[in-house]
Structure formats: C-alpha cells, structure tokens
C-alpha beads as a LAMMPS data file, in Angstrom:
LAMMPS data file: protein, C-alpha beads

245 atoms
244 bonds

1 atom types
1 bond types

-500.0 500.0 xlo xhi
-500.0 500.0 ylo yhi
-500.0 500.0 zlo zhi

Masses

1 110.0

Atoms # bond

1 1 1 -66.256 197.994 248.214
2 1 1 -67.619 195.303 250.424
3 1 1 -64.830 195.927 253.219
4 1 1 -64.104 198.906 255.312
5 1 1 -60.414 199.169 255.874
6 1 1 -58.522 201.402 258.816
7 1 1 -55.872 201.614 260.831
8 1 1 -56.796 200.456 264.854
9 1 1 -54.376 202.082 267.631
10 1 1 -52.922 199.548 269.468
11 1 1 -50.567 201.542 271.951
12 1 1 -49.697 204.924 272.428
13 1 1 -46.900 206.292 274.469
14 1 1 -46.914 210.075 275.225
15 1 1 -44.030 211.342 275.923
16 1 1 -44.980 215.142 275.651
17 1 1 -42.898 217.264 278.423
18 1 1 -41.537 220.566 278.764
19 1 1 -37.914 221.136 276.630
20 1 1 -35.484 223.984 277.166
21 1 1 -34.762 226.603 274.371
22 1 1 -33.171 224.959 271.235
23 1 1 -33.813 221.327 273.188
24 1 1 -34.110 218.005 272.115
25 1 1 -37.431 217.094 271.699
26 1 1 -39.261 214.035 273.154
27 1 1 -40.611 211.148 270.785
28 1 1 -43.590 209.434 271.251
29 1 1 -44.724 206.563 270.140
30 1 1 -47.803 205.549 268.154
31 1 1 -48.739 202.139 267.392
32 1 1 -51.341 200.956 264.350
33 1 1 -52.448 197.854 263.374
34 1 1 -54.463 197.648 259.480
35 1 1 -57.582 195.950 260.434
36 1 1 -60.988 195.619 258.223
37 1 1 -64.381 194.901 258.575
38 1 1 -66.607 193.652 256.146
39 1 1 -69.630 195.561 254.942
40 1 1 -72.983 193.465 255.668
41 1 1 -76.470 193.251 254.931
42 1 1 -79.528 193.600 256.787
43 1 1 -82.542 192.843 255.419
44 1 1 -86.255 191.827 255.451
45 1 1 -89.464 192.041 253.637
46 1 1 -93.326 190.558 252.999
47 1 1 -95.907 190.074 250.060
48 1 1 -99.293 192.182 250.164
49 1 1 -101.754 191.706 247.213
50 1 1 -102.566 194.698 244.763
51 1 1 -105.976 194.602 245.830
52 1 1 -104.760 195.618 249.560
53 1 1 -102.749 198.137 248.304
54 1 1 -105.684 199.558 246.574
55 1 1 -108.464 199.086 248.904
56 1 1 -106.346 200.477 252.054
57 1 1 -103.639 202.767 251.128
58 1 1 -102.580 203.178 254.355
59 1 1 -101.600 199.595 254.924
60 1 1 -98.566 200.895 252.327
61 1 1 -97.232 203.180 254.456
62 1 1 -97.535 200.907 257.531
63 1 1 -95.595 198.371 255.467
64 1 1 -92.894 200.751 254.464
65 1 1 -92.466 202.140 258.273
66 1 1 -92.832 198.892 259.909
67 1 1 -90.117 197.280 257.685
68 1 1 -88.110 199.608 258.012
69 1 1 -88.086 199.827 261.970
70 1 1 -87.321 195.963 261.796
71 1 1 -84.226 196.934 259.618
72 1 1 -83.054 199.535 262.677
73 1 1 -84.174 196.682 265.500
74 1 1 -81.664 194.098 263.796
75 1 1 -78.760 197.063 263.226
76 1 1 -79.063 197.722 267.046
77 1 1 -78.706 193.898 267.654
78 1 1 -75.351 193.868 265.100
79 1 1 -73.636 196.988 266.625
80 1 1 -73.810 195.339 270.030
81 1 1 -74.151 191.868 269.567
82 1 1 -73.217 190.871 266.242
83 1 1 -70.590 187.712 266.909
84 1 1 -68.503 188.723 262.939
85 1 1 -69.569 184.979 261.257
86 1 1 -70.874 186.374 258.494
87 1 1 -73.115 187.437 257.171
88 1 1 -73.524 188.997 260.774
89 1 1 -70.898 192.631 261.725
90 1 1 -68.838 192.227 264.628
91 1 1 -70.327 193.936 266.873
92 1 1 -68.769 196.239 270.024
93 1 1 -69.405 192.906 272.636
94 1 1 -67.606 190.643 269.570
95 1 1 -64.443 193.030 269.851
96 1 1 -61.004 192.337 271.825
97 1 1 -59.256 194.553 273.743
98 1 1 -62.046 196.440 275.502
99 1 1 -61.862 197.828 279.080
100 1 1 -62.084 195.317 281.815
101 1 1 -65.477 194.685 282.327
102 1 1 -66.962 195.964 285.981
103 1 1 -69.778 194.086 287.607
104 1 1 -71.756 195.997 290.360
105 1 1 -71.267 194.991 293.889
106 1 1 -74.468 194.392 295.478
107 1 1 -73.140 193.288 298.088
108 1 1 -71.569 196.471 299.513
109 1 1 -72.608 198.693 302.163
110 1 1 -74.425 200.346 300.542
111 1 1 -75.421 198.123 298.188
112 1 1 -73.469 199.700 294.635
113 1 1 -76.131 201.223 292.312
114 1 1 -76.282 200.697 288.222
115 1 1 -75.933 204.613 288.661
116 1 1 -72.266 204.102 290.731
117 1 1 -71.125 201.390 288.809
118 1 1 -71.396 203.036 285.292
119 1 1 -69.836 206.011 287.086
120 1 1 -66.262 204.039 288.089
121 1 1 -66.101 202.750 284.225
122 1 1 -66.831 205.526 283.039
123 1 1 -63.562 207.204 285.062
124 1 1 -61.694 204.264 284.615
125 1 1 -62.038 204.257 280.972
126 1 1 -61.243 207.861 280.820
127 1 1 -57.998 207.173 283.465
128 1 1 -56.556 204.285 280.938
129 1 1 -57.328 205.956 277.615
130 1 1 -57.661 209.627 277.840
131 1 1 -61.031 209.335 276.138
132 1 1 -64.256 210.216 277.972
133 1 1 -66.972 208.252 277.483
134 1 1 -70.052 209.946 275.865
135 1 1 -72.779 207.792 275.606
136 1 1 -74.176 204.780 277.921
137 1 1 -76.248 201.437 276.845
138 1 1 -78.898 200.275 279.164
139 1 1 -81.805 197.409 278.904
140 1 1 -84.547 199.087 279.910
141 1 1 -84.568 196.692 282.793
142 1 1 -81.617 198.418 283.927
143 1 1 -82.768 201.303 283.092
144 1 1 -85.707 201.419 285.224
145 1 1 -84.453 200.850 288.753
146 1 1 -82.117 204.320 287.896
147 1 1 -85.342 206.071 287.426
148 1 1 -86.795 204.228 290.511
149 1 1 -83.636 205.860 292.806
150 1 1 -85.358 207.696 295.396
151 1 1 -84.153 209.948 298.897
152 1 1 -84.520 208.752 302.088
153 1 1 -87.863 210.472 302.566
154 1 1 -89.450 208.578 299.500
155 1 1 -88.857 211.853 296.721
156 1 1 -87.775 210.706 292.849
157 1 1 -84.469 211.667 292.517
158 1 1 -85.817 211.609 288.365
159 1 1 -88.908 213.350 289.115
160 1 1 -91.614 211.241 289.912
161 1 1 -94.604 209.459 287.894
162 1 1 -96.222 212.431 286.988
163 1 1 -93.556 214.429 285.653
164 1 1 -92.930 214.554 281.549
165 1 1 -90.610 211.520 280.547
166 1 1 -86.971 213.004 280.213
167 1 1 -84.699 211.898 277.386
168 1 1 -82.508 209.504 278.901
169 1 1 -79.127 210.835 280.372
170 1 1 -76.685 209.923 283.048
171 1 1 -73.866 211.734 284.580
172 1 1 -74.663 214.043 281.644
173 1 1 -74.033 211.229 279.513
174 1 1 -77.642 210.192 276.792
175 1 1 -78.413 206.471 277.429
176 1 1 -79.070 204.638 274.900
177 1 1 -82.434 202.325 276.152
178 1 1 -83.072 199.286 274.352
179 1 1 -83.641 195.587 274.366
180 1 1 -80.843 194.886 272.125
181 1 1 -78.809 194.749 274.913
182 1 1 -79.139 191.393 277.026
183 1 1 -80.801 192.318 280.750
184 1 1 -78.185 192.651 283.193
185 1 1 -75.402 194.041 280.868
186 1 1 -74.443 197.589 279.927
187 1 1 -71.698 199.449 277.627
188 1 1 -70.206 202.733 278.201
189 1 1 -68.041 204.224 275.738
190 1 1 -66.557 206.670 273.974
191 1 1 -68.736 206.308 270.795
192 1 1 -67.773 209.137 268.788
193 1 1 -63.853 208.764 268.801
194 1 1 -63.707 205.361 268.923
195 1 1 -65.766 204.076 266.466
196 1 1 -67.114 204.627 263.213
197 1 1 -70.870 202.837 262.061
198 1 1 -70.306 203.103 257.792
199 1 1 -73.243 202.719 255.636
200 1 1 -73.993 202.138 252.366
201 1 1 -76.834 204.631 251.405
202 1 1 -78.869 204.355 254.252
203 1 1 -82.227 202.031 255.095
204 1 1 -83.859 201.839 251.297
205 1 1 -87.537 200.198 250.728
206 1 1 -88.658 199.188 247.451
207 1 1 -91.648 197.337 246.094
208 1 1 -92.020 194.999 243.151
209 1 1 -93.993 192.397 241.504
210 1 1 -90.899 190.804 239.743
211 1 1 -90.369 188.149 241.983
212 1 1 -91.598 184.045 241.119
213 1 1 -95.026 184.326 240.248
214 1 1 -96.148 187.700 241.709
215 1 1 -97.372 188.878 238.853
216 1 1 -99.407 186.654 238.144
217 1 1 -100.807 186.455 241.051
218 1 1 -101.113 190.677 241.412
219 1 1 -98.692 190.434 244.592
220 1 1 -96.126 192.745 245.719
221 1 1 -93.201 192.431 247.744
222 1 1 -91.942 194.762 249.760
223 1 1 -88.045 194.735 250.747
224 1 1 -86.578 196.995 253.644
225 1 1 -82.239 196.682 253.675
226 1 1 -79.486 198.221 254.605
227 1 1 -75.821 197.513 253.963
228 1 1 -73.556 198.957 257.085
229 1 1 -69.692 197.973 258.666
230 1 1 -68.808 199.005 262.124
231 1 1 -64.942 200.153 262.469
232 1 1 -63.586 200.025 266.295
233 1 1 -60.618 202.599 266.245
234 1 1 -59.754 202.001 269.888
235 1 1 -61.525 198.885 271.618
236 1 1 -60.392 200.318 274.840
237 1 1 -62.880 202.839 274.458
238 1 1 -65.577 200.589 275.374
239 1 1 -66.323 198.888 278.654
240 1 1 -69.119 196.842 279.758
241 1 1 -70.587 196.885 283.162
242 1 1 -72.303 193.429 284.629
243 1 1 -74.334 192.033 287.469
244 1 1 -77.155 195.424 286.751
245 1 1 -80.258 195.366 289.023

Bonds

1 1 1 2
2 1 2 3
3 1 3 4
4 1 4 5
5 1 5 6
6 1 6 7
7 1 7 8
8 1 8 9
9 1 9 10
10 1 10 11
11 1 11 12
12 1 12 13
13 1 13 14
14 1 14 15
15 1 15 16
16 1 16 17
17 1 17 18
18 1 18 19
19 1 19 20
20 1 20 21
21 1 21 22
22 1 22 23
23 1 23 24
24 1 24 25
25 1 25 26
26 1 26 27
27 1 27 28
28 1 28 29
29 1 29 30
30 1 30 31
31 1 31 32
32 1 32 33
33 1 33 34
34 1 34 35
35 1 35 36
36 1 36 37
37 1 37 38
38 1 38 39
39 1 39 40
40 1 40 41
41 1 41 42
42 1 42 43
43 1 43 44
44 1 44 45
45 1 45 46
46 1 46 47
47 1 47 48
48 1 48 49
49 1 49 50
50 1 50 51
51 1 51 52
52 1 52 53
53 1 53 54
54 1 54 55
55 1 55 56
56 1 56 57
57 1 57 58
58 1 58 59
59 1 59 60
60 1 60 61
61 1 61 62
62 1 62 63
63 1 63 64
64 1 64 65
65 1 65 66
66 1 66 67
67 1 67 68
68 1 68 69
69 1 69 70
70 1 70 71
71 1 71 72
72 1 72 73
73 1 73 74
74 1 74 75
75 1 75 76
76 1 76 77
77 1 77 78
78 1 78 79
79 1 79 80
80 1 80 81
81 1 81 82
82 1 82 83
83 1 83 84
84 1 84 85
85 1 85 86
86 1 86 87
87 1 87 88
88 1 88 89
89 1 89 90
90 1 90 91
91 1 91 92
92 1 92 93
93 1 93 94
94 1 94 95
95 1 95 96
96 1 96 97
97 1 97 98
98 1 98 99
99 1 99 100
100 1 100 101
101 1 101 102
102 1 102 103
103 1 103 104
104 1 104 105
105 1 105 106
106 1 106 107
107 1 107 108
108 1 108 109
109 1 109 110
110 1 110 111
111 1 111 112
112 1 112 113
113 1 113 114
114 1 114 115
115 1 115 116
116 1 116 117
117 1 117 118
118 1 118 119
119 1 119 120
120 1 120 121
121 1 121 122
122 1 122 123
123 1 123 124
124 1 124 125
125 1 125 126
126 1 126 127
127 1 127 128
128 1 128 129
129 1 129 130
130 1 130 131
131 1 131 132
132 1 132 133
133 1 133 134
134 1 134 135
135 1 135 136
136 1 136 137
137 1 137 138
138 1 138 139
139 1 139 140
140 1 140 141
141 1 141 142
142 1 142 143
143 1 143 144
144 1 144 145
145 1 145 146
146 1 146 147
147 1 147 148
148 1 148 149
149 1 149 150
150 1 150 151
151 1 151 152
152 1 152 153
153 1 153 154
154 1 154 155
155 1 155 156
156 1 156 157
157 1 157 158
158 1 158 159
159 1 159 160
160 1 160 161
161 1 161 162
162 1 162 163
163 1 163 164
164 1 164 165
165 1 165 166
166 1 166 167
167 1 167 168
168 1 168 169
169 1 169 170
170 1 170 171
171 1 171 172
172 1 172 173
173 1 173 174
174 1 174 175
175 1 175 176
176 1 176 177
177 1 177 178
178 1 178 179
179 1 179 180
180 1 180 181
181 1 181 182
182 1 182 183
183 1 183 184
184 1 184 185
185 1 185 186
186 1 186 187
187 1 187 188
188 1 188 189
189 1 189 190
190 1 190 191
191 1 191 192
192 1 192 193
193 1 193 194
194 1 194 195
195 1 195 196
196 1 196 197
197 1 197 198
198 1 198 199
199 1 199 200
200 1 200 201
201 1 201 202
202 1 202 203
203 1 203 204
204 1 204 205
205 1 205 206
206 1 206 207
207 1 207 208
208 1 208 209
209 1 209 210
210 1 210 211
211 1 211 212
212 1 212 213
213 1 213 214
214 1 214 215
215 1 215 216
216 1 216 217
217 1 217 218
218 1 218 219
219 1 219 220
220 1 220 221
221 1 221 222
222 1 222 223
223 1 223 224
224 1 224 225
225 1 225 226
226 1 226 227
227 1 227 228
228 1 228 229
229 1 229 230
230 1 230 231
231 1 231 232
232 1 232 233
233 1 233 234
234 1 234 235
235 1 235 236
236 1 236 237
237 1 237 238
238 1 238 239
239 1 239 240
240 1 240 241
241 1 241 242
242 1 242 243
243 1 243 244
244 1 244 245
C-alpha cells in the first residue's frame, strides 16, 4: 500500500488512583484520531559508459555508495523538513501539535546556553507528556559552540582538541549532527515512542542499459531509491528549540 494508516493520540486523561477493597474503579480516558501518511519516494541516479565501468571498476562502487548517501542526505531533509505536498513526507517541523517551541535567551545573566535551553524542553516535554525525550537534533553550527563550552580557567568541558572525537551526546541524550536541520534551529524528542519512520525495503541501487538509447550508446544508468512514510503517534513528543548560538 502506498499509505501508512494509524491511530494518533490526541488526549489522554489518567485517572489512575488508589481504590478501596471491592471499589469502584476510576476511568480514564483515551482519545485517537485515524490519521495517514502517504508512502513517498526518494530517488536519484546518473549515466556512466560501459567503457568506464570496465576500465575503472572502482568508479562502480563509488557510484553505488555515493548514490546511495544522496538517497540518506534527502531522507534526513524529509523527516525534518519535508512540508507533506507531495511527492515530499511531512516531515516532524510540517506536523501540528508539537511542544511549544523554546528560543534561548541570550540575553540573560548568564547568557542561556544551547546546552540549558535543550535542557528546559527537554523537562518540559517530559512534564506535559510523560514521555522523555531520547534523542536531540543539532546543525553542526549549533553543535559546535556546545563542544566549545569551557570553565572559567579556559579547560574543555568536552575534552579539548586533542582528545578522540566523542559520539555526540547531551544530557545523556545522542545528538543527531547534521545540516538537514536549518542553522539556528534544533528538535528534541521522544523519537522512539512517538514516531514511527516505515520503509519499503530499504535504499535499493540498480543498474541498467534499458533506458532511451543507452544501449546503443553502451551507457548505464545507475538508480539509488527508497520508498519511506513517517507516522507521528504523539506530535507533542517533539519540541523545537530556536534562537541557537
């Protein structure tokens, strides 16, 4: 099927409590919505001629990898940006309903750090939906003045220049560092609760010469695509934060 349908919470009222022996027992009350999303396409690809295939067999495998990675450069752009007029996703930006976004205050006393900032949404996203967030999205511009954070007497906080590059976490949380995400702008979320990335088979690459004249003219093409949906279970698992350093 070329849609991906589920049922989005849309308000949930607990009204779990302590009952006496043989009491009545409290009812909450859980609220769905159906909702869908369709199930796009991502794709991309280039000619080569036989004879470059032949003469420098590496330049296949360059081809295959290199198309490929484009294929994975444009899903990060649809998760996060992708604005749902087809034949783009909707992407976790495009949704409604998402935590309030929370720019940093730079001009506090202390001036408030990316670090502090992602810190309050990342509580206040856990206060107003019982979901902690698990996973952070930075542009590496964003990124870097974190790593930059240093004591009073001029030591790393992160561990310097010449200490091995760390994978990228944050109150405990991995941070996700990519370009994808416009400069200035980050999400933090609850990714594995409330959401759901679907895909159809994975990133495949294939090469042909059935395509126009390509046979006669002993060229290739080479196709990189994926087919993928993004489901949001609960938007309010996601919050952006604005105004970054």
């Amino acid at each position: 099927s070329n849609l991906v349908q589920y049922m989005r919470e849309t308000a949930f009222v607990n009204a779990a409590a302590p009952v006496l022996e043989g009491g009545i027992k409290p009812e909450s009350t859980l609220t769905f919505e159906q909702a869908s999303d369709p199930v796009r396409k991502i794709s991309h690809g280039r000619a080569v001629t036989e004879e470059l295939l032949e003469d420098a067999p590496a330049i296949s495998s360059y081809s295959y990898a290199r198309l490929r990675m484009g294929v994975l450069q444009a899903e990060q752009n649809q998760l996060i940006n992708g604005d749902g007029t087809a034949p783009n996703i909707s992407g976790i930006l495009d949704r409604v309903g998402l935590a309030p976004d929370m720019p940093r205050n730079g001009a506090a006393t202390p001036p408030q750090t990316n670090a502090d900032v992602i810190l309050a949404q990342m509580m206040a996203i856990y206060a107003s939906s019982y979901l902690m967030p698990d996973g952070v999205v930075l542009n590496p511009i964003n990124w870097t003045p974190i790593l930059m954070m240093k004591t009073t007497t001029g030591e790393y906080f992160a561990g310097g220049p010449f200490q091995p590059l760390q994978t990228p976490t944050l109150w405990g949380l991995p941070v996700a560092v990519t370009p994808a995400i416009a400069a200035g702008l980050g999400i933090v979320g609850a990714f594995k609760t409330g959401g759901q990335i679907f895909r159809k088979g994975g990133v495949q690459v294939e090469a042909s010469n059935s395509h126009s004249d390509f046979f006669i003219k002993n060229l290739i093409a080479i196709r990189a695509e994926e087919r993928l949906a993004l489901a949001i279970y609960r938007p309010g698992a996601f919050g952006t934060v604005s105004a970054l350093a």
